[in-house]
C-alpha positions as CSV (number, residue, x, y, z in Angstrom):
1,X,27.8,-17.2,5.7
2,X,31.2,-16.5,6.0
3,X,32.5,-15.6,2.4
4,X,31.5,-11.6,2.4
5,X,31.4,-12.0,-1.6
6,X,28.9,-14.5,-1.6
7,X,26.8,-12.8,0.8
8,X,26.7,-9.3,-1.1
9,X,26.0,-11.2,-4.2
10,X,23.1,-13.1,-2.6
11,X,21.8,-9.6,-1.4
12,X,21.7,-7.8,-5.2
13,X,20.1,-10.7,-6.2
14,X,17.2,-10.5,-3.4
15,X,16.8,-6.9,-3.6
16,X,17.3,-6.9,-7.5
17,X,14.2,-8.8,-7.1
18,X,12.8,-6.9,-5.2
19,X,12.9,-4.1,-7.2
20,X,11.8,-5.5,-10.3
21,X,8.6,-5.8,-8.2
22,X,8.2,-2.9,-7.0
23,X,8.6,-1.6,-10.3
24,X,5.3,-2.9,-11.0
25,X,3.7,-1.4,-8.4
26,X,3.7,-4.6,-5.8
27,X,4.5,-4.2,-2.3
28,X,7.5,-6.3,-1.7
29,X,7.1,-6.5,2.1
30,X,5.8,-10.1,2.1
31,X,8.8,-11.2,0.0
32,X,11.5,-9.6,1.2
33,X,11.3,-9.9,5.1
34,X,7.8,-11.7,6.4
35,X,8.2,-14.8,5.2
36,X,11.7,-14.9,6.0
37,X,11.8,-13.9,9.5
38,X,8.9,-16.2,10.0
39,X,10.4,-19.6,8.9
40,X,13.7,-18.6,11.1
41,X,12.2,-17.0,13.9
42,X,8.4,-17.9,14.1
43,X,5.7,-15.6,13.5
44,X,6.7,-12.1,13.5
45,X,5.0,-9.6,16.3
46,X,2.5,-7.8,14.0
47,X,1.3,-7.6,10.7
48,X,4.6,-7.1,8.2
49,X,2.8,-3.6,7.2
50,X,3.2,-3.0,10.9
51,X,6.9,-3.7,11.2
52,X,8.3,-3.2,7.8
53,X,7.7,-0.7,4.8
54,X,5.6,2.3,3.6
55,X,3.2,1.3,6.8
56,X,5.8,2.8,9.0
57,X,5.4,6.3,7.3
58,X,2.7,9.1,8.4
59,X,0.4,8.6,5.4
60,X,0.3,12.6,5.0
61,X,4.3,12.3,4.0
62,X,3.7,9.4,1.5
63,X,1.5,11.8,-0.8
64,X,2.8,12.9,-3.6
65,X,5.1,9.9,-4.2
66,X,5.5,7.5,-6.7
67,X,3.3,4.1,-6.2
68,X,6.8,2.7,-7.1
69,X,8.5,4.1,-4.3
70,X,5.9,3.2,-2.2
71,X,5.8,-0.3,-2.9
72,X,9.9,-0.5,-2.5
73,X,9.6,0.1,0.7
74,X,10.7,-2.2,2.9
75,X,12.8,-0.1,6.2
76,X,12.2,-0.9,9.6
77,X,11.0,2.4,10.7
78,X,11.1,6.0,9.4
79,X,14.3,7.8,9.7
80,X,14.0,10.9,8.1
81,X,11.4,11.9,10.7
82,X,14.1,11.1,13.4
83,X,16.7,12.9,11.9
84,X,14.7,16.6,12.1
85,X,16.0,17.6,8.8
86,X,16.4,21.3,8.6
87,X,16.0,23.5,5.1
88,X,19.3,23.6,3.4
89,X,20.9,20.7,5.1
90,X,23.2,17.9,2.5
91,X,21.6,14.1,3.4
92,X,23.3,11.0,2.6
93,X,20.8,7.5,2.6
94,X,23.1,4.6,3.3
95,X,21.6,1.7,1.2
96,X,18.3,3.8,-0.8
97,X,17.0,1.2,-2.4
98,X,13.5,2.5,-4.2
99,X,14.2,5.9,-3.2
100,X,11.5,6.7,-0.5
101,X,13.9,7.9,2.4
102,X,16.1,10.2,0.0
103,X,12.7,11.8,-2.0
104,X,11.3,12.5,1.3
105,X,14.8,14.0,2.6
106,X,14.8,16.3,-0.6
107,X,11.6,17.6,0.0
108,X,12.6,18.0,4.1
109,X,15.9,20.0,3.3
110,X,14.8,21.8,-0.2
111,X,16.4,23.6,-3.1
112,X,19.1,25.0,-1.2
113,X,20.4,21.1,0.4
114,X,20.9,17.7,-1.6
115,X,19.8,14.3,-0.6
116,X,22.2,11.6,-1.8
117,X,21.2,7.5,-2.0
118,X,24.0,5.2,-2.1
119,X,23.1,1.6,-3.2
120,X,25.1,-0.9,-4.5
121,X,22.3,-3.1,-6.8
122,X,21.9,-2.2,-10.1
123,X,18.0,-2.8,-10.0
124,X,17.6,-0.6,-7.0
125,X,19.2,2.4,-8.4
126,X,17.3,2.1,-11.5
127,X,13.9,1.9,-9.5
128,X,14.9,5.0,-7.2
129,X,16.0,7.3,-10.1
130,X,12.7,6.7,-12.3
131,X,10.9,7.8,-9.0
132,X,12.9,10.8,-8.6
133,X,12.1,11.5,-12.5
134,X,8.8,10.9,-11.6
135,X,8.7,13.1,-8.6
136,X,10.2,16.0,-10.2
137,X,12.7,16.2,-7.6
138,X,16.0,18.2,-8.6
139,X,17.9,18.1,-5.5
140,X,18.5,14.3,-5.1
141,X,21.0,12.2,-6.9
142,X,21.8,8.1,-6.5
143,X,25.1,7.3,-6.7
144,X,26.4,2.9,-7.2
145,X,28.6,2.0,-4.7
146,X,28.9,0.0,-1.3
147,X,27.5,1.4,2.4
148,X,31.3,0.1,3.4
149,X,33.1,2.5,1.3
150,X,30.9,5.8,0.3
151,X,31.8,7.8,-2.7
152,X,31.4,10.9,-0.9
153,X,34.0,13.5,-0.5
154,X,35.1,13.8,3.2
155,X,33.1,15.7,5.4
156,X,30.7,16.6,2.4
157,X,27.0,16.4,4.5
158,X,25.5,17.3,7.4
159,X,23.5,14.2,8.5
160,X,23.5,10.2,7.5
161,X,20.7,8.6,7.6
162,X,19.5,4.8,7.0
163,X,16.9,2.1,6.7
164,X,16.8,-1.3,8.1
165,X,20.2,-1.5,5.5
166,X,23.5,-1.3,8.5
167,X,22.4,-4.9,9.8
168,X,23.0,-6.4,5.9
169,X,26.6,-5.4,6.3
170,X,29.3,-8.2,7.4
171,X,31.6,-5.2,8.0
172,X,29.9,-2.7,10.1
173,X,32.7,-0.8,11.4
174,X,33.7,0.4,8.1
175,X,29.9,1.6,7.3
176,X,30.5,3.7,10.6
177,X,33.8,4.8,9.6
178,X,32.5,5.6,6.3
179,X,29.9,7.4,7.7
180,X,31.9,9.4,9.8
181,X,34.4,10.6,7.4
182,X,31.6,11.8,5.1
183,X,29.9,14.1,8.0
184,X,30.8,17.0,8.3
185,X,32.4,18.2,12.2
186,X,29.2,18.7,14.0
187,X,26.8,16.6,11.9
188,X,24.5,13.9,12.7
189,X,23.6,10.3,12.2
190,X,19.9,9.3,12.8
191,X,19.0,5.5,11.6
192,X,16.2,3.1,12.3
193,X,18.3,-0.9,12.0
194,X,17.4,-4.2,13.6
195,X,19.1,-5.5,16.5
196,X,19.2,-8.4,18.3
197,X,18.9,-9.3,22.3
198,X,21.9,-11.9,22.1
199,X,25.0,-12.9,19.4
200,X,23.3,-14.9,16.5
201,X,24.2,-18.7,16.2
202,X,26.3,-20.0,13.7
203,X,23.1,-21.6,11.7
204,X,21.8,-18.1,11.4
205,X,24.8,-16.8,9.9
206,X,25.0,-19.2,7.5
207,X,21.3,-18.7,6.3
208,X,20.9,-16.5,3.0
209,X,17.4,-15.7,3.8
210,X,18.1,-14.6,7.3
211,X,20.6,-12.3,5.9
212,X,18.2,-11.1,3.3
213,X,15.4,-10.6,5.8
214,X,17.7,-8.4,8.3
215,X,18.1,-11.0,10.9
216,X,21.4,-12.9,10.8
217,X,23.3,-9.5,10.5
218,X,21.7,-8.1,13.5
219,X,24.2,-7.3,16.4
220,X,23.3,-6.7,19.9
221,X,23.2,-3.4,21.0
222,X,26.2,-2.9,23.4
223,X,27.7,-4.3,19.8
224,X,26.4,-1.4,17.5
225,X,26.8,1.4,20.4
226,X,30.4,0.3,20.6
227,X,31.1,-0.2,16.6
228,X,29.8,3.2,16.4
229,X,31.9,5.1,19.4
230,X,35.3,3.2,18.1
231,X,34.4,4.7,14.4
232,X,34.0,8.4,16.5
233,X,30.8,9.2,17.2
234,X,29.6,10.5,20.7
235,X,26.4,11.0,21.9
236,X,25.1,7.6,21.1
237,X,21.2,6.8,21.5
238,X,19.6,3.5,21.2
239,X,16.1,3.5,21.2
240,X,14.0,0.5,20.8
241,X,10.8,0.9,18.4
242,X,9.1,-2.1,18.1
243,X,9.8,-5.8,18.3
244,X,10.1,-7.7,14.5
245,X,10.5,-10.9,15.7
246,X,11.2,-12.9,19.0
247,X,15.1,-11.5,20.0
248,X,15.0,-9.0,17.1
249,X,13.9,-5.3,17.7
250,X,13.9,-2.3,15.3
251,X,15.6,0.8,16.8
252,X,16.1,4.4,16.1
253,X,20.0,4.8,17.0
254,X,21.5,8.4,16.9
255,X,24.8,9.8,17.4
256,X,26.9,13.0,16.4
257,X,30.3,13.8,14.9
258,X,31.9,16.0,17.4
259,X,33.2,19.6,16.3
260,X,36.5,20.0,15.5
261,X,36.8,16.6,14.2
């Protein structure tokens, strides 16, 4: 896919979907990435619980959370546990969908920080602020808007985080740009993504449900370390987790904004 419009409309409609699911309580893991990594890649390398969604979690951090956010969980790994997120620390969560990564930040940074979600569909935020309502969380908030262009005063948190949401961007240097000019000097980025072993072929860019599925958006990662050193950062760890599907790995990936900057 080539037209950037097109492609972010094809992804509110997927994840609107999605979240009209989850909404009912369904686990949207099966819709949303199995059965589209497996008709473009061949089976994936575990069970989809195994490699996508609430299965990634410590089941001790998922208590006390909303069924719905539960079941709207479709990351790649857990990236609030790799960001060791300290008590009164602000949190961004690049692409929130249902919630689960920014109620679990809030609880990790409590009354004195904020977690904030940015998500751009409409259905998403919906889903993740009736969780927070029914959380009882105070010190979250979802804002609308696009992972390419934050709206986030510069240098207003101390950490961004993300989940299996960078690879659905056709412009990642701006989500690291972004990100960058949101940190504050000294702060952190910790995200789990899917990358790739090799550049995708032009079939796979042009596939929807590849997209979708966070495979055609995948870069390699001498790609993503060097997208994310030209945005500023330093420090740059790549990590692999575990494998999603043949070529295609999900990754922890951190880096740091340096002081001063």
């Amino acid at each position: 896919m080539t037209d950037n419009e097109a492609l972010v409309d094809n992804l509110k409609a997927h994840y609107g979907a999605a979240a009209r699911k989850a909404a009912g309580g369904a686990p949207v893991i099966e819709d949303c990435c199995r059965t589209a990594v497996e008709a473009r890649c061949g089976p994936v390398a575990k069970d989809s619980t195994e490699t996508f969604g609430a299965g990634l979690y410590d089941a001790t951090e998922l208590d006390g959370l909303p069924a719905e956010a539960v079941a709207g969980s479709i990351g790649c790994a857990n990236p609030v546990a790799l960001a060791q997120l300290e008590p009164g620390e602000d949190v961004l969560d690049l692409g929130s969908g249902g919630g689960i990564d920014v109620l679990l930040s809030a609880r990790r940074v409590g009354p004195e920080g904020r977690a904030y979600g940015v998500d751009m569909t409409a259905e998403m935020l919906e889903l993740a602020r009736a969780n927070q309502q029914r959380a009882g969380v105070n010190n979250a908030e979802f804002l609308a808007g696009r992972i390419e262009d934050v709206p986030l005063p510069d240098r207003s948190v101390d950490v961004v985080v993300s989940n299996c949401v960078i690879n659905l961007s056709a412009d990642k240097p701006a989500v690291f740009a972004g990100a960058f000019r949101v940190l504050r000097p000294g702060g952190r980025m910790a995200v789990a993504d899917v990358i790739a072993d090799r550049d995708p072929e032009p079939e796979l860019l042009a596939d929807d449900a590849a997209w979708a599925a966070c495979i055609a958006g995948a870069v390699t990662r001498a790609t993503y370390r060097a997208q994310l050193e030209a945005a500023g950062f330093t420090d740059v760890q790549i990590i692999d987790s575990h494998p999603v599907a043949d070529g295609f790995w999900s990754v922890f990936v951190r880096a740091h904004k340096p002081t001063g900057t």
